[in-house]
C-alpha positions as CSV (number, residue, x, y, z in Angstrom):
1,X,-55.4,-79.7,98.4
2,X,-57.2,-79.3,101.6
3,X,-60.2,-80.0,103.0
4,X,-62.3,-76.9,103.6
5,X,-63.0,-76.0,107.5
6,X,-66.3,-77.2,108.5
7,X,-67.0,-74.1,109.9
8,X,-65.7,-72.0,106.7
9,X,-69.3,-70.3,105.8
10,X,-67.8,-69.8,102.3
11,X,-67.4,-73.3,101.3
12,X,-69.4,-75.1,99.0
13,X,-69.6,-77.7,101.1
14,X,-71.8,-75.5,103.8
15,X,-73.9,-74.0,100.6
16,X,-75.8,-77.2,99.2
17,X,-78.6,-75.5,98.5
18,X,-77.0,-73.0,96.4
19,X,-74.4,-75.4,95.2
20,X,-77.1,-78.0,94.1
21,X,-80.3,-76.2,94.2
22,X,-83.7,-77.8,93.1
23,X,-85.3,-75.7,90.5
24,X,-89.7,-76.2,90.9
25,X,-91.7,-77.4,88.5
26,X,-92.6,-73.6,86.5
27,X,-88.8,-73.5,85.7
28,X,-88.2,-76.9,85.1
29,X,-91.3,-76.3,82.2
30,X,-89.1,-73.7,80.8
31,X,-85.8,-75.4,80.8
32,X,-87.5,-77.7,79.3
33,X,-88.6,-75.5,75.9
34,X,-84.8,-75.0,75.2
35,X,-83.9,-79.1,74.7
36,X,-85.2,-82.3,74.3
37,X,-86.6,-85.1,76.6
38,X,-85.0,-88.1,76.4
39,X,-85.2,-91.4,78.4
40,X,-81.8,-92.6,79.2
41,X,-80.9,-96.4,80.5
42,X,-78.9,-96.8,83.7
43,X,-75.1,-96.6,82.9
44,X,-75.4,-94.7,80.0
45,X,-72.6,-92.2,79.9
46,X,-73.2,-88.8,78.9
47,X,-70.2,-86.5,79.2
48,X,-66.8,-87.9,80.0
49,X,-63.8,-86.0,81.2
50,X,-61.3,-84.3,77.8
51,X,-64.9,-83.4,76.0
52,X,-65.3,-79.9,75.2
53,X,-68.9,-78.6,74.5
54,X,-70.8,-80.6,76.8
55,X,-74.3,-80.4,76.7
56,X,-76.7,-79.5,79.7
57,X,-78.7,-81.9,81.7
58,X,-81.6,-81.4,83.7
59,X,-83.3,-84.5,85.5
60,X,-87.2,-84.8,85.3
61,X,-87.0,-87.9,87.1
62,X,-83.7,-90.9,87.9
63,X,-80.1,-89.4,88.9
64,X,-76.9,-88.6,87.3
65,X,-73.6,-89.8,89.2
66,X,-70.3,-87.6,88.7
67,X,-67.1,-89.3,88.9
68,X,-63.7,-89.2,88.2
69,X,-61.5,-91.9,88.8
70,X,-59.5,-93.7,91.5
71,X,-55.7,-94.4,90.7
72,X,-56.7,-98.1,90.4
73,X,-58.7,-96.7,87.5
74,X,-62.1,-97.5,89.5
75,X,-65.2,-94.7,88.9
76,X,-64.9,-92.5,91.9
77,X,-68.6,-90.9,92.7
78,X,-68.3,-87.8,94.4
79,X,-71.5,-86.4,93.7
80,X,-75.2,-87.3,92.4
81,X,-77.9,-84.8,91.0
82,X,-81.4,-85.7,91.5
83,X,-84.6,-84.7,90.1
84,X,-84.9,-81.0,89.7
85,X,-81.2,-80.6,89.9
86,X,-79.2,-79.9,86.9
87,X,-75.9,-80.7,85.6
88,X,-72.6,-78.8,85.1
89,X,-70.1,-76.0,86.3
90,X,-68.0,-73.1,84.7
91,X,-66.8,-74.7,81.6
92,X,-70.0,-75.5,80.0
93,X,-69.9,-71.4,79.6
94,X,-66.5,-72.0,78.1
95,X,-64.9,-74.4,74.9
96,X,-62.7,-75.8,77.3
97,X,-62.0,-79.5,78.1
98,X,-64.7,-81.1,81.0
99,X,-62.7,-82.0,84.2
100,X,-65.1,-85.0,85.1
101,X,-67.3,-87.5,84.2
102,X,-71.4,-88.2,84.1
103,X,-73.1,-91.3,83.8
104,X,-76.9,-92.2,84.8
105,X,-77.3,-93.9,87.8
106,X,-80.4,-95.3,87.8
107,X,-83.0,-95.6,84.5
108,X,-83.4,-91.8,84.1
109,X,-86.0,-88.9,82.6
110,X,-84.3,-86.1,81.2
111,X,-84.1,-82.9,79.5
112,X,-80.8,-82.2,77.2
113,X,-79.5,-79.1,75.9
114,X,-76.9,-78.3,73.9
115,X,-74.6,-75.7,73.9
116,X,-76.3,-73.1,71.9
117,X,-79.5,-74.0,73.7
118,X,-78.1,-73.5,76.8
119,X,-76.5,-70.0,76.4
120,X,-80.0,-68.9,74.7
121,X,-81.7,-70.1,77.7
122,X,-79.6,-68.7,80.3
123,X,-79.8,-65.1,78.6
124,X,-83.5,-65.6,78.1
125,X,-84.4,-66.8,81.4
126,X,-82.6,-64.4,83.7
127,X,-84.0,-65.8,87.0
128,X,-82.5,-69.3,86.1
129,X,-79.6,-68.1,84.4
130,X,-79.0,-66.8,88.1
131,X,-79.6,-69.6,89.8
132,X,-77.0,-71.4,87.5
133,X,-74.2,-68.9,87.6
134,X,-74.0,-69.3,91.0
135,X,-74.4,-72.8,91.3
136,X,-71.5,-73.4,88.6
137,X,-69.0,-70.9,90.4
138,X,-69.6,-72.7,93.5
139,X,-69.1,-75.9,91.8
140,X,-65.8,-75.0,90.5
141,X,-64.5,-73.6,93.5
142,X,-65.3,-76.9,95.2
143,X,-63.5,-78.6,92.6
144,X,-60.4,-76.6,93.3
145,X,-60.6,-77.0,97.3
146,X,-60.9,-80.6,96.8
147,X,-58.7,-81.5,93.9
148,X,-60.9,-83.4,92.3
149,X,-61.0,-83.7,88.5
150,X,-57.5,-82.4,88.7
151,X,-53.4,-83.2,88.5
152,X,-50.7,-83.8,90.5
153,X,-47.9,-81.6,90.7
154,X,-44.9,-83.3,92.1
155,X,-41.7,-81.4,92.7
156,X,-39.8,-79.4,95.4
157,X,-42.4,-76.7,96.6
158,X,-39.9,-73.7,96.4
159,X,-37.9,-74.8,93.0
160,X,-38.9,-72.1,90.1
161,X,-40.6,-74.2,87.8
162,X,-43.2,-76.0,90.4
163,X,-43.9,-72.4,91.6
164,X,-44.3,-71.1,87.6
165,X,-46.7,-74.9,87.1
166,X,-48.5,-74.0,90.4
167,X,-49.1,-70.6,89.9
168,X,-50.5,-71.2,86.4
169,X,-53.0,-73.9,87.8
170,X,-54.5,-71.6,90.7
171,X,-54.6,-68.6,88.5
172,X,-56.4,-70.5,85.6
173,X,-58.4,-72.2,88.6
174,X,-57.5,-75.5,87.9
175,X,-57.9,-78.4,90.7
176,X,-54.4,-79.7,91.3
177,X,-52.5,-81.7,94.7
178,X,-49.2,-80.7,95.1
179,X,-46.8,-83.3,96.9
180,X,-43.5,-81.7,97.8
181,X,-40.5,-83.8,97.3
182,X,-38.7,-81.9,100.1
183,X,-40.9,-82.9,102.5
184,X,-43.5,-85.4,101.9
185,X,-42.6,-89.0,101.7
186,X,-45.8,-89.8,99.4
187,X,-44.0,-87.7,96.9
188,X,-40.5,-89.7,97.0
189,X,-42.1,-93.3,96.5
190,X,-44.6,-91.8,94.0
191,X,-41.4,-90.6,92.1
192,X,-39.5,-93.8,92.0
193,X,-43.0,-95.5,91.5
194,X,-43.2,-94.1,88.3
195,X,-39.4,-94.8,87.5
196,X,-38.6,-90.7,87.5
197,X,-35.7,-89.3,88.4
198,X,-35.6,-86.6,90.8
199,X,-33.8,-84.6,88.3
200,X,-36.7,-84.5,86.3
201,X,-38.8,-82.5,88.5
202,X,-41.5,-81.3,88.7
203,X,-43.6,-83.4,87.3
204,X,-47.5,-83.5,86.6
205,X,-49.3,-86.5,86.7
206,X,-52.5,-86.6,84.7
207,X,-55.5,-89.0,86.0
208,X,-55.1,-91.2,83.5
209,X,-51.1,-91.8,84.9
210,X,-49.4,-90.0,82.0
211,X,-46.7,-88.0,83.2
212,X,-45.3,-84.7,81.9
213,X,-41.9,-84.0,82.9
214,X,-41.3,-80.2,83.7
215,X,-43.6,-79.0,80.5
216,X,-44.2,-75.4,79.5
217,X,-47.0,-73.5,80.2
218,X,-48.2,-73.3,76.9
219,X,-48.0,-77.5,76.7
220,X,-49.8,-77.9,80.0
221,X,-52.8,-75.6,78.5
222,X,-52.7,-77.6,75.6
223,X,-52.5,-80.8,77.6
224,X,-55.3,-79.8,80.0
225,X,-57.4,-78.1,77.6
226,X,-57.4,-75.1,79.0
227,X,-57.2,-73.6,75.9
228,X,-59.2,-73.5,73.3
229,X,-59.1,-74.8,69.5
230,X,-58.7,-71.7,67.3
231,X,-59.9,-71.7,63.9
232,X,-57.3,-69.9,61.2
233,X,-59.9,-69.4,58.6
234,X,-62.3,-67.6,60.9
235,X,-62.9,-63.9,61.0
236,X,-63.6,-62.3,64.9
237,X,-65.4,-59.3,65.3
238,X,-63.1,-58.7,67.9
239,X,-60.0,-59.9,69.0
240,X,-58.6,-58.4,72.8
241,X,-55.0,-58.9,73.2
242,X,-54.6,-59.4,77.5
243,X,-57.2,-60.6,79.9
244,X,-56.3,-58.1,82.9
245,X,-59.1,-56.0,84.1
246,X,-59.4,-54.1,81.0
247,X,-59.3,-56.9,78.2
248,X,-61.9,-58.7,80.2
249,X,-64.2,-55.4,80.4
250,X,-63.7,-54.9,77.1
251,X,-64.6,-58.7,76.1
252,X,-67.7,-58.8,78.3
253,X,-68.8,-54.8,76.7
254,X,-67.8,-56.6,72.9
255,X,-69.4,-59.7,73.5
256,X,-72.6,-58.4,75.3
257,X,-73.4,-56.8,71.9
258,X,-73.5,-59.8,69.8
259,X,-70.1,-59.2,68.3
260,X,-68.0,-62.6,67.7
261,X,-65.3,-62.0,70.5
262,X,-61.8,-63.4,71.1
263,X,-59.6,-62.9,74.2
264,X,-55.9,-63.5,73.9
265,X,-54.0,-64.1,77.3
266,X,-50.2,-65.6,77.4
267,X,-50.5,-66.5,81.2
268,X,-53.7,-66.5,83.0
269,X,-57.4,-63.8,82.9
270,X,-56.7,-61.3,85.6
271,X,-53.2,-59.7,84.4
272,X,-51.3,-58.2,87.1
273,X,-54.7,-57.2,89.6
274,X,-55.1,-61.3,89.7
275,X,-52.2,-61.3,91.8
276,X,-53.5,-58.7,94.7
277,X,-54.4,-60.6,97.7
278,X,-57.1,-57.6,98.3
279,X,-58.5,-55.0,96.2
280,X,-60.3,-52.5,98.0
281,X,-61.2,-49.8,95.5
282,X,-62.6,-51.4,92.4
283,X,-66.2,-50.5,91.5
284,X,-68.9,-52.1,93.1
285,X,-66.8,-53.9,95.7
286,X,-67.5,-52.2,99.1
287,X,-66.0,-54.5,101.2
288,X,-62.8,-55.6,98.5
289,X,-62.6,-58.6,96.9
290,X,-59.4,-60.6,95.8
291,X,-58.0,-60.3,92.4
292,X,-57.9,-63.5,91.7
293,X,-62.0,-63.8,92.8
294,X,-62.6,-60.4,90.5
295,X,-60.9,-62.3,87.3
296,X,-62.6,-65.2,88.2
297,X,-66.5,-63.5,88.0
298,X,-65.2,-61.1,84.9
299,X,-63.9,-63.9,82.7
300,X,-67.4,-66.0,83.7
301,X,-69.4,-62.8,82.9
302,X,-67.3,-62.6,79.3
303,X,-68.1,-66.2,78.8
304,X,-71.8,-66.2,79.7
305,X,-71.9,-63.6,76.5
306,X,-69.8,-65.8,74.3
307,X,-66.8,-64.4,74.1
308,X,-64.0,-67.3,73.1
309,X,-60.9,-67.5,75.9
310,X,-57.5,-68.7,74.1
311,X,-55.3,-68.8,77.5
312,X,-51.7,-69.3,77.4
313,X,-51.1,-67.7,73.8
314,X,-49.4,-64.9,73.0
315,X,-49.3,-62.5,70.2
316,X,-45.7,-62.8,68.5
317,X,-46.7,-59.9,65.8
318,X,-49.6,-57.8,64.1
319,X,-50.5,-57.5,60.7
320,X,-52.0,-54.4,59.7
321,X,-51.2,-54.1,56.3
322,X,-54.8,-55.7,55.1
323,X,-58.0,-55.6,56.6
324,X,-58.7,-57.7,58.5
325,X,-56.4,-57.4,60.5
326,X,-54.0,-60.8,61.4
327,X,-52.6,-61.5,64.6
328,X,-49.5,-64.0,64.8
329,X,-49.2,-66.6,67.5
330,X,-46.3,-68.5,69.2
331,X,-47.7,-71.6,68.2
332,X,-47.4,-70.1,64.2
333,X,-51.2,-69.9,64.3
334,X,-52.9,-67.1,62.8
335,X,-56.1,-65.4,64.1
336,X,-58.1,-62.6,61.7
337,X,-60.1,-60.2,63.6
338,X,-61.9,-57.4,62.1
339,X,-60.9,-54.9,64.8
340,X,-58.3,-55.6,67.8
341,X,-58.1,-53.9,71.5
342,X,-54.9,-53.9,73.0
343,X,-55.1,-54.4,76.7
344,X,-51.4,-55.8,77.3
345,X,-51.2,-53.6,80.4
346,X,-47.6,-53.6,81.9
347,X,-44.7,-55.4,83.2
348,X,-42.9,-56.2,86.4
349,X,-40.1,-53.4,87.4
350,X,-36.7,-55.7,88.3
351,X,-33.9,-54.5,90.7
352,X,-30.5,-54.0,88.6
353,X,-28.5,-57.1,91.0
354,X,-26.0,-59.5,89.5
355,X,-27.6,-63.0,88.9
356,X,-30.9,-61.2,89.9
357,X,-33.1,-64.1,86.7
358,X,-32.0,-67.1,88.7
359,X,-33.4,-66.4,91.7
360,X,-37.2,-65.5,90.2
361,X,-39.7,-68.2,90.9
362,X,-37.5,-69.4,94.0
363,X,-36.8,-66.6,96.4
364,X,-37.9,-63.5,94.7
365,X,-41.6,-63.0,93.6
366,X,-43.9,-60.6,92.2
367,X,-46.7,-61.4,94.0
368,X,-48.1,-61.9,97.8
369,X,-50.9,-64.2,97.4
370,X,-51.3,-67.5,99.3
371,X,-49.2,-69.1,97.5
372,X,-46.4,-67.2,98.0
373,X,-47.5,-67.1,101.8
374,X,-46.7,-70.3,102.5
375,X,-43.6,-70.5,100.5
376,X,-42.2,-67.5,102.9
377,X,-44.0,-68.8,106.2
378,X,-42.0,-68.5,109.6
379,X,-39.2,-67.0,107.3
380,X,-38.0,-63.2,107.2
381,X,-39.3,-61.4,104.0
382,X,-38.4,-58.0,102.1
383,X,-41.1,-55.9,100.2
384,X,-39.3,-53.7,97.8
385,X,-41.3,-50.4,97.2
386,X,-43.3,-48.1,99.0
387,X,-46.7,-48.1,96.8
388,X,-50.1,-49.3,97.9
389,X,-49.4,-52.6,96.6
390,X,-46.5,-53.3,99.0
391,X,-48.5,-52.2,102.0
392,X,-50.9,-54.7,101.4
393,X,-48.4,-57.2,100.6
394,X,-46.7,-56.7,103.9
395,X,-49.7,-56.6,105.7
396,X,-51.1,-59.9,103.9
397,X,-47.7,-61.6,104.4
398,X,-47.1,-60.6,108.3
399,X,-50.3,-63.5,109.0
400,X,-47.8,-66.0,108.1
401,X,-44.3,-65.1,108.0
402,X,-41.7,-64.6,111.2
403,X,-41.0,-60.8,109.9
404,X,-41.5,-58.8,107.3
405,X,-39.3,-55.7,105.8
406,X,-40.4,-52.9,103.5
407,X,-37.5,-51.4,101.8
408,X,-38.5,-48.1,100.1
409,X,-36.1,-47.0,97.8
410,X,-37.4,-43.3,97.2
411,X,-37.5,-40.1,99.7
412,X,-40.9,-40.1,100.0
């Protein structure tokens, strides 16, 4: 990934104070009501990456180093809270696996809170609960412009599956580096350095060096933790099949009540609107915000109530026949749910072309983010249709590409 501009206002990197803000003593009281104080000696390590349900730290007094680690398997710091700063990003809202590593770095005063603690506090304490919702959401999106935490994806930049891998990390905002085996020379010697055959590409490279050779999307959740663990002997209030705009609306509604809530999503939160580069008339949005940005915030805002997010699993079949009801999984899990919203929205309409499936992923697209903006840079593109969506895909796409044509196959 790169490095954010210097000069990019948006960047965590130029918003310290909101990415790591100091909370003053009359909050720190009240966080403190919510866990337990505990003195902890230096080195101590306190979350480590593959954890799900981390707990919350705030420091009283000491420091607490993040890391991940160096491919020499050496603890790389890249950050270190201080007193009156706090631990944490989006997944401690989640069940999903942590991304990095904590350890004290120096003899340290602190307050812990666990998970149910911490979503009691947050709710309860709206003024910090603020503070840390924005702080997380920065945090991730730092994460993601630096890579760090993440994968590797190594392939060829334009081959279907490393544009179906890719896609599914930035839409599940995951931190990854791609290395392009067309181009970069890196890639080619990391290949052979791990014995691979190009054949077997793409690959993703985990940081503890494990390799998975062109997996699935449901594996790479799995592998990731991206997903969460479902129970089959537990009963949902609510199960919502699809995480587009309306599954997550109706996940944030369900779980804002107290009712036990469970998204199902077979790709990534956002649905089909997670693709648009811009959407301009969506409630509350004056100015238009990016589909992928409005997923983001909604499937926070579901979380911060509680509902569960199972990503990457679809629903093969319903049972309706007893109450309640049963949902059945590709993976041959089952899920019970007392009542279920379908929000499975819709699909892709295809052109009617011979050999039309083998060029998906690698040539044609159903999308114009910036992904597929750098695939198609300095080349000549087509947009097929005439709606609002292919306006703003040509006009998003004519920033980077040499020229762009909108074939409308209607009168109007």
């Amino acid at each position: 990934m790169s490095k954010p501009s210097e000069n990019d206002p948006s960047s965590p990197l130029n918003r310290r104070e909101q990415t790591f803000p100091r909370l003053d003593t009359e909050m720190a009281g009240r966080i403190a009501a919510y866990g337990q104080e505990e003195h902890v000696p230096h080195g101590t390590i306190l979350f480590q990456r593959g954890q799900r349900r981390v707990d919350y730290f705030f420091i009283l007094d000491g420091c607490i180093e993040i890391y991940d680690h160096a491919e020499d398997g050496s603890p790389r710091i890249f950050n270190v809270h201080g007193p009156s700063q706090f631990t944490g990003e989006v997944d401690l809202f989640s069940e999903r696996q942590a991304m990095v590593n904590g350890r004290t770095g120096a003899d340290t005063h602190l307050v812990r809170i666990d998970p149910a603690g911490f979503r009691k506090m947050v709710s309860a304490e709206p003024d910090i609960g603020e503070i840390i919702m924005r702080a997380f959401i920065l945090r991730r999106v730092g994460l993601i412009q630096t890579g760090q935490g993440g994968v590797t994806l190594a392939g060829s930049a334009h081959a279907a599956d490393t544009v179906r891998l890719r896609s599914f990390l930035i839409r599940n905002g995951y931190p990854y580096r791609l290395l392009d085996t067309d181009v970069d020379d890196d890639a080619r010697h990391l290949i052979d350095g791990f014995g691979l055959d190009p054949s077997e590409c793409p690959v993703v490279i985990l940081p503890d060096r494990r390799v998975l050779r062109c997996p699935s999307t449901g594996a790479l959740a799995d592998e990731l933790g991206i997903t969460i663990e479902l129970d089959g002997t537990h009963v949902y209030d609510v199960a919502v099949i699809g995480a587009g705009p309306a599954g997550l609306a109706a996940a944030v509604y369900a779980a804002s009540e107290g009712l036990d809530t469970l998204v199902l999503e077979a790709l990534a939160p956002g649905g089909q609107a997670g693709t648009s580069s811009k959407i301009e008339n969506y409630l509350g949005f004056p100015t238009g915000i990016s589909g992928q940005a409005l997923a983001g915030r909604a499937q926070v805002q579901a979380m911060k109530f509680g509902a569960h997010m199972a990503i990457a699993r679809s629903v093969e079949r319903m049972d309706c026949s007893s109450h309640p009801y049963r949902l059945h999984l590709d993976d041959d899990s089952v899920v019970s749910a007392r009542s279920v919203v379908i929000a499975t929205g819709a699909r892709y309409r295809k052109l009617v072309q011979v050999d039309y499936e083998r060029f998906e992923g690698q040539g044609i697209h159903y999308a114009a983010t910036a992904m597929e903006a750098t695939l198609c840079a300095g080349e000549e593109v087509v947009v097929v249709g005439g709606g609002n969506s292919a306006g703003q895909a040509a006009v998003f796409l004519a920033r980077t590409v040499a020229h762009v044509h909108i074939l409308v196959r209607g009168d109007g």
